[in-house]
C-alpha positions, 0 to 999 in steps of 0.5 A: 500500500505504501507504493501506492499511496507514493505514487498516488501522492506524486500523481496528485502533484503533478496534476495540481501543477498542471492546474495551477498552469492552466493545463486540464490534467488527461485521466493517465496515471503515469508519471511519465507522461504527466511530467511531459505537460508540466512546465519546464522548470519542473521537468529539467529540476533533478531526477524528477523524471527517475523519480517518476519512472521509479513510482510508475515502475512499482505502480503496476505491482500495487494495482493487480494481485496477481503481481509480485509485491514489491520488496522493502527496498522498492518500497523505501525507494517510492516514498524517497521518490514521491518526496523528490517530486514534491520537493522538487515541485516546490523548488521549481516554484510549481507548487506552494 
């Protein structure tokens, strides 16, 4: 549940940067192409990118049983991601 929440978290971000730019958030739930539409202060601060591809690549893991459950490192390496998001949302002065 933690990735889940990581990623959901980092989601919710992204799309509230998008709003705050006046861009309609599409109904996608991948980092990857959120992070495409975010203006380009947010898209080239950091790792934000890894971060995103780490979240969306636990993501699938948290949303069918039949996947493997994601290890204690994953789960560490999602929430340091989500954080990394949401700090760099606010550097880039994206989000308050």
């Amino acid at each position: 549940m933690v990735c889940f929440h990581s990623h959901q978290a980092a989601e919710k971000i992204l799309k509230a940067v998008l709003v705050r730019a006046g861009i309609s958030p599409p109904f996608r739930h991948s980092l990857k192409v959120l992070l495409s539409l975010c203006p380009e202060a947010l898209r080239t601060l950091g790792d934000v990118a890894v971060a995103c591809a780490v979240l969306d690549g636990v993501f699938s893991k948290t949303r069918y049983p039949d996947n493997p459950i994601p290890t204690a490192d994953e789960v560490a390496a999602a929430v340091k991601a989500a954080r990394a998001i949401r700090e760099a949302a606010r550097m880039a002065g994206v989000m308050v």
